[in-house]
N, C-alpha and C positions, 0 to 999 in steps of 0.2 A: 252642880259640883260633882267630881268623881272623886268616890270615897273621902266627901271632907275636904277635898284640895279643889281650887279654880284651875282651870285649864288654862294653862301657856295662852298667851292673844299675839298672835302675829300684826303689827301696825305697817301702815302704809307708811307711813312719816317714817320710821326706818328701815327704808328700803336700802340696799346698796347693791349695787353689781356683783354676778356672780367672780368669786376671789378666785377663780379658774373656768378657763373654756375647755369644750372639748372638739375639737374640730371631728375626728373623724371614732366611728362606734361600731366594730365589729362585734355579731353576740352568735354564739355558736349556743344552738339548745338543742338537747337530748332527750328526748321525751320514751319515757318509759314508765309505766302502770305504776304508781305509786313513789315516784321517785324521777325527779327530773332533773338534771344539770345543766345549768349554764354558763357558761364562761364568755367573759366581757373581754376584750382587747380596745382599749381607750386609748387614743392619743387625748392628751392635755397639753395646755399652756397656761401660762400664769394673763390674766385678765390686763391689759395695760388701762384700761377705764377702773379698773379698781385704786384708788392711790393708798391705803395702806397697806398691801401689798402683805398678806398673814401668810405666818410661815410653814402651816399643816394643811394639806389638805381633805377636806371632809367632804364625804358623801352618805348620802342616805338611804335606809334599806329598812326591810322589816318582815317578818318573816322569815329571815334568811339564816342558813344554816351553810355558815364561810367555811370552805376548806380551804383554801391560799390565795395568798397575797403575793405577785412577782412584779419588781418595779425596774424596768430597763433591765427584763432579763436576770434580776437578782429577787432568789424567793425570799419573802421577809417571815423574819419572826414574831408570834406574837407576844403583845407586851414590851420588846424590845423594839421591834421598828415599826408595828403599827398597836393600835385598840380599840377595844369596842365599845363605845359608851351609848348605852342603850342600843337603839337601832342605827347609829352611828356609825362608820367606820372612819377612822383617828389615821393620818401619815402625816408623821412632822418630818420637818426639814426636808421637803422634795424641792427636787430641782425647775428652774425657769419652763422647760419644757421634756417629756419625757411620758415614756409609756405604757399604763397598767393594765395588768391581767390581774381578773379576779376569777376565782369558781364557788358559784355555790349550789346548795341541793336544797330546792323546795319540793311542794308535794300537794299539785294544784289540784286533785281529788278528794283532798281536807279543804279547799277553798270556799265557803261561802259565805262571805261577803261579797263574792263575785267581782273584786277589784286586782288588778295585776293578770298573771296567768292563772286559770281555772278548768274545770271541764263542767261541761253539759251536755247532757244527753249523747255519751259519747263521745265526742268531741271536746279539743283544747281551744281553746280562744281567749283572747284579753280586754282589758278595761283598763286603761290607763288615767282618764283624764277623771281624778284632779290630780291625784297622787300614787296610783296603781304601779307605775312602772318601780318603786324603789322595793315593791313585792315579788319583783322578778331579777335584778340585782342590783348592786352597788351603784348609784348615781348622783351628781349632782340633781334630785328632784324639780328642776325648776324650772318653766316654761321660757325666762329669757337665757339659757342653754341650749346653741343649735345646734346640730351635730348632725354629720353624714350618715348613715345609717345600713350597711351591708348584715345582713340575715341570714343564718344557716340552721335549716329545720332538720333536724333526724327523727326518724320512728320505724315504728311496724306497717310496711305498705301494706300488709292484709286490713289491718283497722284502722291504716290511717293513709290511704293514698292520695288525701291531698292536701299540699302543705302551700301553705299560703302567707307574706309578709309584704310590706308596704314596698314601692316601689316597681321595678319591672323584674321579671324573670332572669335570671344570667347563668346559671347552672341547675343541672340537677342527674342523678343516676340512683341504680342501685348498689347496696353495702351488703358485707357474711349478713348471716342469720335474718334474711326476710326481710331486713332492713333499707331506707332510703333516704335519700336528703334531699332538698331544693335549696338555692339560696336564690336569694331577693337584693337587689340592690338601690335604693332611695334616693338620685342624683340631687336633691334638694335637701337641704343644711334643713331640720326639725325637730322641736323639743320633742321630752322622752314621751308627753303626755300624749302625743301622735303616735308610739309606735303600735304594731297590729301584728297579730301571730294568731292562725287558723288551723287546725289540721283538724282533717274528718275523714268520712267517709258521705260525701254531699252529691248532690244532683246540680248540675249545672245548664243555665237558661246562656244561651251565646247570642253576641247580636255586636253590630259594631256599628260606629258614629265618624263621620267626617268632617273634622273641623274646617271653621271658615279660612283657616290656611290648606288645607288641603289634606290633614296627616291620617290615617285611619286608626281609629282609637278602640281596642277591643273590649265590650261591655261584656261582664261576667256576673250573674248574680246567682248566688247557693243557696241551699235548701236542704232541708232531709227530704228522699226520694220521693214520699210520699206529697212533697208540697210541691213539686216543681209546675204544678198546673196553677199554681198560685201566685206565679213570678209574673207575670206577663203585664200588668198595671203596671205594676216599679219598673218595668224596663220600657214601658212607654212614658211613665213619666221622667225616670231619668233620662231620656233624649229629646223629649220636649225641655227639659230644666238645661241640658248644654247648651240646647239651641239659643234658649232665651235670653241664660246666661252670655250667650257673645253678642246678641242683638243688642241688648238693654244693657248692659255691663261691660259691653268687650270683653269680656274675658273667656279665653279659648283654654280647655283643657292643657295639660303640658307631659302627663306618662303614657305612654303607648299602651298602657291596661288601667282596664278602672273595676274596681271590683266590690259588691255587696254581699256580705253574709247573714244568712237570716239565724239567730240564736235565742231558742225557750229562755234559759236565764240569763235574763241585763236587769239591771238595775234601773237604766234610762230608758228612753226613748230608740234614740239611737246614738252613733259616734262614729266624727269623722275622718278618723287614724287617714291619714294621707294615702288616697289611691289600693286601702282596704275597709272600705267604709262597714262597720259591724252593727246588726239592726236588731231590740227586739223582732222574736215575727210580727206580733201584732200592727208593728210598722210597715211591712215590705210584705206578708204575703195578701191578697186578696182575690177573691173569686166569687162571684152572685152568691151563691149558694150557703157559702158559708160567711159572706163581710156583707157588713151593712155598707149602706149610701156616705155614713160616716166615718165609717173605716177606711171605705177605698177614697174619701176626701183626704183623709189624715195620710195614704200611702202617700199620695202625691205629695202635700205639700212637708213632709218629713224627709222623702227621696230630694225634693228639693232642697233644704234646706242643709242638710249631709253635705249635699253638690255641690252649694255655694258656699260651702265653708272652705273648699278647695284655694278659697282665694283670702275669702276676708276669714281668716283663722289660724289657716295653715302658710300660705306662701307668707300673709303677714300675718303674726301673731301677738299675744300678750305681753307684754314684759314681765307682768307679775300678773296675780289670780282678783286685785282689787281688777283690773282692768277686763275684767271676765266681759262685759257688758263692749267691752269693744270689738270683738267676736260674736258674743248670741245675742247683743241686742241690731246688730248691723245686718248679722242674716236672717234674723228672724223677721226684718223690715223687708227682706232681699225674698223670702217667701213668702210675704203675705202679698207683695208687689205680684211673683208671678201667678199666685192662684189666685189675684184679682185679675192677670189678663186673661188665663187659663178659663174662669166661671164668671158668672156674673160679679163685678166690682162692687156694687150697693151692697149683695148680699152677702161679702166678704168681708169687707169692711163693717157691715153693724155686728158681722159673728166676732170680727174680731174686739171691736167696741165691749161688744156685750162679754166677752170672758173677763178682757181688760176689768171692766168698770165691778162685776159681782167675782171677781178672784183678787185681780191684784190690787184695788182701792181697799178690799179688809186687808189687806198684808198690810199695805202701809198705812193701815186707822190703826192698830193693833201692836200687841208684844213683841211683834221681825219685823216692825218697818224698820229699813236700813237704806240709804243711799242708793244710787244706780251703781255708784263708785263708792262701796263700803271703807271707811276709816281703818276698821280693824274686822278680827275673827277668831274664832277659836279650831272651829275645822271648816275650811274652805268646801269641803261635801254641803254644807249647810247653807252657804250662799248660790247653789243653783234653783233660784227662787222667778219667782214671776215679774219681782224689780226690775231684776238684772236682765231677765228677756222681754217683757211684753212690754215695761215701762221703759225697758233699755231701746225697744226698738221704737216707741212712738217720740222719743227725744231725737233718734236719726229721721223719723217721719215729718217732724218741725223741720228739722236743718233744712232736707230735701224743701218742704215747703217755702222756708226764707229765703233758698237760693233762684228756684225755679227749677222744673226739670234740667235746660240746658247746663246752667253751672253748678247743679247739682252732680250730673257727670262728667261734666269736665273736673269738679274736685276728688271724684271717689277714682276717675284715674289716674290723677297725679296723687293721690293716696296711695293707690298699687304700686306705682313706679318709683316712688320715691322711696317708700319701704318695702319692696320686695326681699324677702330673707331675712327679716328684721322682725323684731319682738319689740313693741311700742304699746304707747299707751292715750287713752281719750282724748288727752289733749292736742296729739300730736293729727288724730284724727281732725278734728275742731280748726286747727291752724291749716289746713286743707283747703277746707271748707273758708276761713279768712282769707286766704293768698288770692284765692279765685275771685271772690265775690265782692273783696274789698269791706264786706259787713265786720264790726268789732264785736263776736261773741263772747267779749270775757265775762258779762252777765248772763249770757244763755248757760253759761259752764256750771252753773249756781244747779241746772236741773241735775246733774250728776253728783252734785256734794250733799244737793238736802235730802233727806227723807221726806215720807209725806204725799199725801193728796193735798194740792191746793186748792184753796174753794174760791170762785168767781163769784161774788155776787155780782149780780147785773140789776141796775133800776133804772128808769124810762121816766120820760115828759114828755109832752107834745105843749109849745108855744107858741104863737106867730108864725106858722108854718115852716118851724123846725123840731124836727124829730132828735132828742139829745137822750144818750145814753152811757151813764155813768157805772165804771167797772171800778171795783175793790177787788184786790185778791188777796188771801191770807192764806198761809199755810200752817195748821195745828201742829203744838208740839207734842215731838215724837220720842224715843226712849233717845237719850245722848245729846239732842237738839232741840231745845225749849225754845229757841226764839229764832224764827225763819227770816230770809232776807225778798226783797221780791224779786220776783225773777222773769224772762223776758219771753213772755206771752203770744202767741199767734191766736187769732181771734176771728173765724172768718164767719162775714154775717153776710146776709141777706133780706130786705125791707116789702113783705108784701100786705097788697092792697087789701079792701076790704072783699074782694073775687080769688083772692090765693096770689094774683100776677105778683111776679117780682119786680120794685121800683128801680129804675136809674136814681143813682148812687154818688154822680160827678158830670160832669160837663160832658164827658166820652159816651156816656149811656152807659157803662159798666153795671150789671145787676148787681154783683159780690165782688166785695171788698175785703182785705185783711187787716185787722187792726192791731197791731203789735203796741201790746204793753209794755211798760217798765218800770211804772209807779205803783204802788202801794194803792194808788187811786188816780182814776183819768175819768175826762167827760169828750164823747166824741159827739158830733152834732153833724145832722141830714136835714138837707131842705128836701120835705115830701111836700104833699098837697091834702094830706088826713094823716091823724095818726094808725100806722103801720102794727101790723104782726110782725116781732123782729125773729128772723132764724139764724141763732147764734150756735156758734160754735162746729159750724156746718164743716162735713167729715169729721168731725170729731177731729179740731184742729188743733188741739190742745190735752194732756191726759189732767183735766181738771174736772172739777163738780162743781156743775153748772147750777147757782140759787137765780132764778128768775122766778117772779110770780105770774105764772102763766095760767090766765084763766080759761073755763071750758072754750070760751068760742073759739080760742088764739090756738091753742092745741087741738082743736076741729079741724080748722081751716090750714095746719101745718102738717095735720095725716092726710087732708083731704087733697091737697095743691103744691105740698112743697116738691122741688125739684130734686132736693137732696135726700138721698136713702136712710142716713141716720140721722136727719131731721124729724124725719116721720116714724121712723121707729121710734126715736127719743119720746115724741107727743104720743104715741101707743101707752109707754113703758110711765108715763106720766101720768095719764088718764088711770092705767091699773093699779097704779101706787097708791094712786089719791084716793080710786073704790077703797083699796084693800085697807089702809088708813083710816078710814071711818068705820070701816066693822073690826079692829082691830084695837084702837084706841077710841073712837067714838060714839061704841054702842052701838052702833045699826048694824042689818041681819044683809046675806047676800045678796038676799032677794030686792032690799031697799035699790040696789047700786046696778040692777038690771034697764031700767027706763033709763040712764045715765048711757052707761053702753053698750046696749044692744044696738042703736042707732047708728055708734062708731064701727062696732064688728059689721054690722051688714053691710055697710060702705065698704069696708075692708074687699068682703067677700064679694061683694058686686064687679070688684075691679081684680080679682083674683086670677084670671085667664091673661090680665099682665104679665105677671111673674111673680106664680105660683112659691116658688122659694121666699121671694120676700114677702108674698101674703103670711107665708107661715110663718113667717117672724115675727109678723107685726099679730097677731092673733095670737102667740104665743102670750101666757102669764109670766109675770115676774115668779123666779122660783122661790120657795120657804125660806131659804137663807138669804138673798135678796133681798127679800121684803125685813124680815128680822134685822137685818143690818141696818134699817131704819128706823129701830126702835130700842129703845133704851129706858130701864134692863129690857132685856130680853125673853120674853116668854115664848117659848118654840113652841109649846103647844096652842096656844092663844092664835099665835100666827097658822102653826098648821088648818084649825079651823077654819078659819080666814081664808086662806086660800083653795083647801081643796070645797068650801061651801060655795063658794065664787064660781069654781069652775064647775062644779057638777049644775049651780040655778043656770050656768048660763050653758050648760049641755042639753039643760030641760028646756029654757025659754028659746034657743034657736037649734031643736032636735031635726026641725025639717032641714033647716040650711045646712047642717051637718051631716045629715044623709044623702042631700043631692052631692055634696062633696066628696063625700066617701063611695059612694056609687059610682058619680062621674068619673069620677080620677083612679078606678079600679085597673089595670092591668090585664090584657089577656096574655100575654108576650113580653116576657125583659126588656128592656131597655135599657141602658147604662149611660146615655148622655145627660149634659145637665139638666135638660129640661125633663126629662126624667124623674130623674133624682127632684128637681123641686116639685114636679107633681104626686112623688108618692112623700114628700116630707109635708107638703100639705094636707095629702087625704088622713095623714098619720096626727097630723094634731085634730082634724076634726071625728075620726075615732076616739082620742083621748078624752074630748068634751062628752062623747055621746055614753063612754064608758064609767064616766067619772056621776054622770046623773042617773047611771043606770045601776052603781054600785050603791050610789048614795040613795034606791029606789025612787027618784023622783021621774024616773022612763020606763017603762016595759024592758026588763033585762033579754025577754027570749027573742025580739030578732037580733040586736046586736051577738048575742054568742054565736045563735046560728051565723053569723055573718064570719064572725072570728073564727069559728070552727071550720069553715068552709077553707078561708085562709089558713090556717095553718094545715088542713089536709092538702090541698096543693098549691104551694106557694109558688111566687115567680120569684123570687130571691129571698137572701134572709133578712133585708130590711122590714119587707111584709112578715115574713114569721116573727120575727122577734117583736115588733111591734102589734102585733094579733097576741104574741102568748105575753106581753107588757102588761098590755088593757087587761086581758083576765085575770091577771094574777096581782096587781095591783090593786084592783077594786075587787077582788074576791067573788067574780062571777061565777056562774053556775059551771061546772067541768074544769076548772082553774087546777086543780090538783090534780088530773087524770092527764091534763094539757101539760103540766110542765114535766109527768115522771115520760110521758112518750117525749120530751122533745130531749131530756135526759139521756132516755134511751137512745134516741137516732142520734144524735151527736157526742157519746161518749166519748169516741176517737177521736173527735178533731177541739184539741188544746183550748185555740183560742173561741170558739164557739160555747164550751164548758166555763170560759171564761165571765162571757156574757151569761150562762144560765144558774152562776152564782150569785153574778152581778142584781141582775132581776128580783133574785131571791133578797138579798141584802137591801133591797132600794124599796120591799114592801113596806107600805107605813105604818105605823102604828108600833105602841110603844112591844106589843107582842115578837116584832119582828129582833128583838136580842134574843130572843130564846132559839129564833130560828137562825139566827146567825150562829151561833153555841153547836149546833146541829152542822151547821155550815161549815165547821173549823175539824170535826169530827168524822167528814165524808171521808168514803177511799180515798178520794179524787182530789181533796185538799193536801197542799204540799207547801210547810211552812218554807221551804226553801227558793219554790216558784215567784219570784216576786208577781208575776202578773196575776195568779190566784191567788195572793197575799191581800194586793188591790183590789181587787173583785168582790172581795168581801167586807175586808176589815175598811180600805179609803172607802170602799161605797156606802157602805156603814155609815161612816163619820162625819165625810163631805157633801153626800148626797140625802140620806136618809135623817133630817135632823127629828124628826119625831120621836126615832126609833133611838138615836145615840142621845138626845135627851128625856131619856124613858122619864117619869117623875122620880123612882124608886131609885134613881141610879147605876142599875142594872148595863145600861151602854157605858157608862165609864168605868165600870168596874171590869168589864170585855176587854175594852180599849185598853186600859189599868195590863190587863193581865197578856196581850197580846203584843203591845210594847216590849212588855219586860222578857218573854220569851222568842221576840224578835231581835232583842239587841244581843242576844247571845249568838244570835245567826250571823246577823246580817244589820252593823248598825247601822250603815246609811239606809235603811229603807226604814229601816225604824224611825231614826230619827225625821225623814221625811213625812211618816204618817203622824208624829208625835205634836204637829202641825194645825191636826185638827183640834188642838187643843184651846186655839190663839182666841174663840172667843171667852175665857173663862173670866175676863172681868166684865163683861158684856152684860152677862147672864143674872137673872134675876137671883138672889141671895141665895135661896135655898138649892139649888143646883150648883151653883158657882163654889158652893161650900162643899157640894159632894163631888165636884168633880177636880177643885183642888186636891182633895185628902186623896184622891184616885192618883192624880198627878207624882203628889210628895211621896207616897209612898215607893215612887217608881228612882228615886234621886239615888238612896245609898247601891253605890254600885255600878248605875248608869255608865254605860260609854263616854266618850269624851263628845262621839256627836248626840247621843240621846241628852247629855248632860246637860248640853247650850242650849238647846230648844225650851230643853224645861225648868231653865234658869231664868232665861229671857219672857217663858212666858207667866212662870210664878212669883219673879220678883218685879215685875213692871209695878 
């Protein structure tokens, strides 16, 4: 609640049509150091899809400090022909159609919360989407409002020579006093939340792309000067992501410029303002030196995903903010497609699995589980959640699988073509997908209405030489939704022998088969010739949690033979659950659970020269919050034991196999392709075992330093340093404290580097590490206003570090407590997005749960409206 009051809830159930369109949107902006004017020139008409037909027209604003109102040419008075209630602006009695100027004066150098127009570092730039634009002027705020969009930027060419807006270039000159303008023109009808406004003083990467029609499409991407040697990934992957985009998608670009801005503070990720696409840097710049192997992963497939919203976002988009998931959950399917053709597909696929299953399965166990398609809301900021993208995208991942690729693309183009310039919603998507295929989805549409992880249980027989296997599913109830319906299940299994082979399945010889559910409970039945290892759920066909009782040999023989990548990682992730389970809840020590899996890791590692990247997956540990999400209450420190005892016995019991690995796969020369990358992500986990037995003294700690010391004196990129100065400072080896003020030192200049070296710091374990975070909030170089060292500390804290933010003493939530409450005066959506980490607080064994409520409550009188809902939602579950 804020101060006492529940926040307004916007419901889906009464939606209606915007009570006016605006066809065409001229914004003339003046930007000047503390004081910036804009004036709106709207044509309107009255909506004939609205049928009561209100007699004022309203728009919304905030921020805004109105100087006039001129309607057809006549300036109005206030109180008399127009008003302001709240951020509101009130015109009764306007006419069927007719055309407003408004002007008003914000002062985007007081901006942060970094939504609407802002400056950073210098420079003006925007955020508009969810609600940003009504911080810039008078609008109808709302995604099913399309509007033509013409732009005219003024400023100081000395400090601002380049002015940038969505669309293509149509004018530009110089004005008196230093002054200049560009104007932008956007031949495509786009809600407000798309619009984009630049101006800097930037470094530009040039390069241009020729679509499969032939047209030459000029690629631009900015920087502050100092980063422009950091552009060159994002400009290769954005023309591998056009490319892809017309092969796999048809769809060809459509403005003659396409433009990336790299900006220190966003809020997001990135955003795909039409044909001005705005990127954190962390997103778009990368270079050996300074970005890890996972950084310049994340350029690509974020450049991509920006890309493809060109289509599925923009050209069609939302009707309303419930339908958010028609948009990020479609491209984010539409990205993880091209960086599985892009890199190896197993290994994409289980990364993406694995965020899926330990991120957004607690969303929806938890106080935010909400729908793919939420009911309602209090601030639409708080629904850009993991639901709506990762859970949004693996429901387009089924569709695609029910249809088959071919009429899978034949629906998502008669999707484009039929809504081109339109603002719709999930279902309309869905009926696509029915016209083509002929399939009756009105049961598949159930994944978009419920919340919730559904649980499969899966149990087996073998009789008379049939193999029958009986599915239940249920889905728990969730905050609003006590009682689930069942919903229509894709199930793709495969039956092998007692040598790993996969069995025929049907009369064709088929090995895999898909089993599409719909009841509550079904029995499907295999004539084999033995009973079978079944592998269910292969690709991860479904975003369910899979209950099968799979014993040692069946999870042996499914890492050792299965043909499917997240089959065998799945029987890894099993095997380690079930070690870390017995020393966690049943008394046995690390060391017990070594004869268990040493047997499995060395297989692993023996077939490692396969593909190095998925060895390192499969050799990877479940992480501390993973594993704790399997236990109830929850003791974080109980589990911390548990896991980091686990990996240091098994750092000590296979320190040889660990060293040949880290030796072998050492680097003399960079490399940047994928095989690459998954040979230094594997030499990098089998450092972390030999570090973790070395911290925990059960290794000789003096070669490995010397090995890490060597590494960090000359690195071949910053995945090996940052991963050399991880290991020592993590496990408090010898020189750890000397190693991280020199790597302080050499990378003080470059932002996002400083990012990671707070990062590091925050993610040390142990309950001592709030005090070094407290130290951490207190550097020069910390900047509560920086969202991305806001993250670096405070999410890494929270999300990463559970030892540390469940100190016993309290101590992390009284941090968390006090870093909230002086973040929501900044900047409430980043607050409110960290306020997040609070979701496990009924989890938690009593005597924490008690202190890290009273941490919570104390944060309510006052709260913003988005900090409000999180900590409504998650204190009154």
């Amino acid at each position: 609640m804020r101060d006492g009051q529940p926040n307004p809830v916007t419901r889906l159930a009464d939606y209606q049509p915007p009570a006016f369109l605006v066809p065409d949107t001229r914004l003339d902006v003046d930007l000047r150091d503390g004081e910036t004017r804009v004036t709106a020139h709207l044509k309107l008409e009255r909506n004939p899809a609205r049928a009561d037909r209100p007699d004022e027209l309203v728009l919304d604003g905030d921020h805004l400090d109105l100087r006039s109102v001129v309607l057809d040419g006549r300036e109005l008075a206030p109180g008399d022909d127009y008003r302001l209630e709240g951020p509101r602006l009130i015109i009764p009695g306007v006419p069927e159609a007719f055309s407003l100027t408004t002007e008003v004066r914000i002062e985007p150098e007081k901006n942060t919360a970094l939504e609407g127009l802002y400056r950073s570092n210098g420079m003006y730039c925007t955020q508009c989407e969810a609600e940003g634009f009504r911080r810039i002027t008078f609008f109808p705020d709302r995604p099913d409002v399309l509007s033509r969009f013409t732009t005219t930027i003024h400023a100081d060419k000395g400090a601002y020579p380049l002015l940038l807006s969505n669309g293509n270039p149509v004018d530009a000159g110089d004005e008196a006093d230093g002054r200049h303008f560009a104007t932008w023109e956007d031949p495509f009808p786009k809600p407000c939340y798309l619009f984009a406004l630049v101006a800097g003083d930037l470094a530009c990467l040039a390069d241009t792309f020729t679509t499969a029609s032939g047209r030459d499409v000029a690629l631009r991407l900015y920087a502050e000067h100092r980063d422009l040697d950091k552009l060159d990934h994002a400009m290769d992957s954005l023309k591998r992501s056009m490319a892809w985009d017309e092969k796999v998608f048809g769809r060809e670009y459509d403005l003659d410029i396409f433009q990336i801005v790299a900006v220190s503070h966003f809020n997001m990720g990135a955003m795909e303002n039409k044909g001005l696409n705005i990127f954190n840097t962390s997103c778009v710049l990368a270079h050996p030196a300074t970005t890890t192997d996972a950084g310049f992963e994340r350029v690509e497939s974020v450049v991509a995903h920006e890309y493809f919203h060109n289509w599925s976002g923009n050209r069609v988009t939302c009707r309303d903010w419930f339908q958010l998931s028609l948009k990020e959950g479609f491209t984010v399917f539409r990205d993880q497609e091209f960086s599985s053709d892009m890199n190896s597909r197993a290994v994409v696929r289980v990364e993406n699995v694995d965020f899926l299953v330990n991120h957004q399965f607690p969303e929806d166990q938890g106080p935010m589980a909400h729908p793919v398609r939420p009911a309602e809301y209090q601030k639409i900021d708080n629904f850009y959640t993991l639901t709506v993208y990762e859970k949004g995208a693996e429901i387009v991942r089924m569709q695609s699988q029910l249809l088959g690729a071919e009429d899978f693309r034949r629906a998502t183009d008669l999707y484009f073509e039929r809504f081109d310039g339109q603002a719709v919603t999930c279902d309309d998507f869905v009926a696509c997908m029915e016209q083509v295929s002929g399939l009756d989805l009105a049961q598949f549409k159930r994944w978009y209405a419920q919340a919730g992880t559904p649980v499969l249980t899966v149990e087996d027989e073998y009789v008379d030489g049939e193999y029958r296997l009986t599915f239940e599913q249920h889905t728990p109830p969730t905050p609003g939704q006590p009682d689930k319906a069942p919903l229509m299940v894709p199930v793709k299994l495969a039956l092998l022998d007692g040598e790993g082979r996969a069995l025929p399945l049907d009369d064709q010889g088929r090995k895999e088969t898909v089993v599409i559910l719909r009841e509550a409970r079904e029995t499907r039945a295999f004539p084999v010739p033995a009973r079978p290892t079944p592998s269910l759920l292969r690709g991860f066909s479904a975003p369910v949690s899979l209950r099968y009782d799979f014993d040692e040999r069946q999870l042996n023989t499914l890492l050792a033979h299965d043909s499917d990548g997240f089959c065998r990682w799945d029987a890894a992730q099993r095997l380690y659950f079930a070690a870390l389970a017995r020393v966690v809840d049943g008394g046995e020590t690390p060391a017990d659970q070594v004869a268990r899996l040493t047997p499995v890791i060395e297989q692993v590692i023996a077939r490692a020269d396969e593909d190095p990247a998925q060895a390192a997956l499969l050799l990877t540990l479940p992480t501390e919050n993973a594993v704790g999400d399997r236990h109830t209450p929850l003791h974080p420190q109980r589990v911390h034991a548990a896991v980091s005892g686990l990996r240091a016995t098994l750092g000590e019991a296979l320190a040889d196999a660990w060293w040949r690995l880290a030796e072998g796969l050492r680097e003399s020369d960079y490399q940047g392709d994928g095989a690459a990358m998954g040979r230094r992500r594997l030499r990098q986990v089998a450092l972390g075992y030999l570090a973790a037995a070395a911290g925990a003294g059960q290794v000789d700690p003096e070669p490995l330093v010397a090995h890490l010391s060597d590494t960090l004196a000359a690195p071949t990129c910053m995945t090996e340093e940052l991963g050399a100065l991880r290991a020592l400072v993590h496990n408090r080896l010898p020189g750890h404290d000397a190693a991280l003020k020199a790597f302080g030192e050499r990378w003080k200049d470059e932002p996002l580097v400083m990012d990671q070296w707070f990062g590091v710091q925050a993610t040390v374990p142990g309950a001592d590490t709030v005090d070094r975070a407290e130290a951490l909030l207190a550097h020069p170089a910390f900047e509560w206003t920086l969202p991305n060292r806001v993250r670096a500390v405070i999410a890494t804290l929270v999300n990463a570090n559970p030892s540390a933010f469940h100190a016993p003493d309290g101590s992390g939530y009284r941090l968390f407590a006090r870093a909230l409450k002086k973040l929501d005066g900044i900047n409430p959506q980043i607050a409110a997005r960290l306020a997040n980490g609070g979701a496990r607080l009924k989890r938690l064994e009593p005597g924490l749960a008690q202190q890290l409520g009273d941490a919570l409550r104390d944060l309510r009188p006052g709260a913003s409206a988005n900090l409000a809902e999180v900590l409504d939602r998650i204190l009154d579950a």
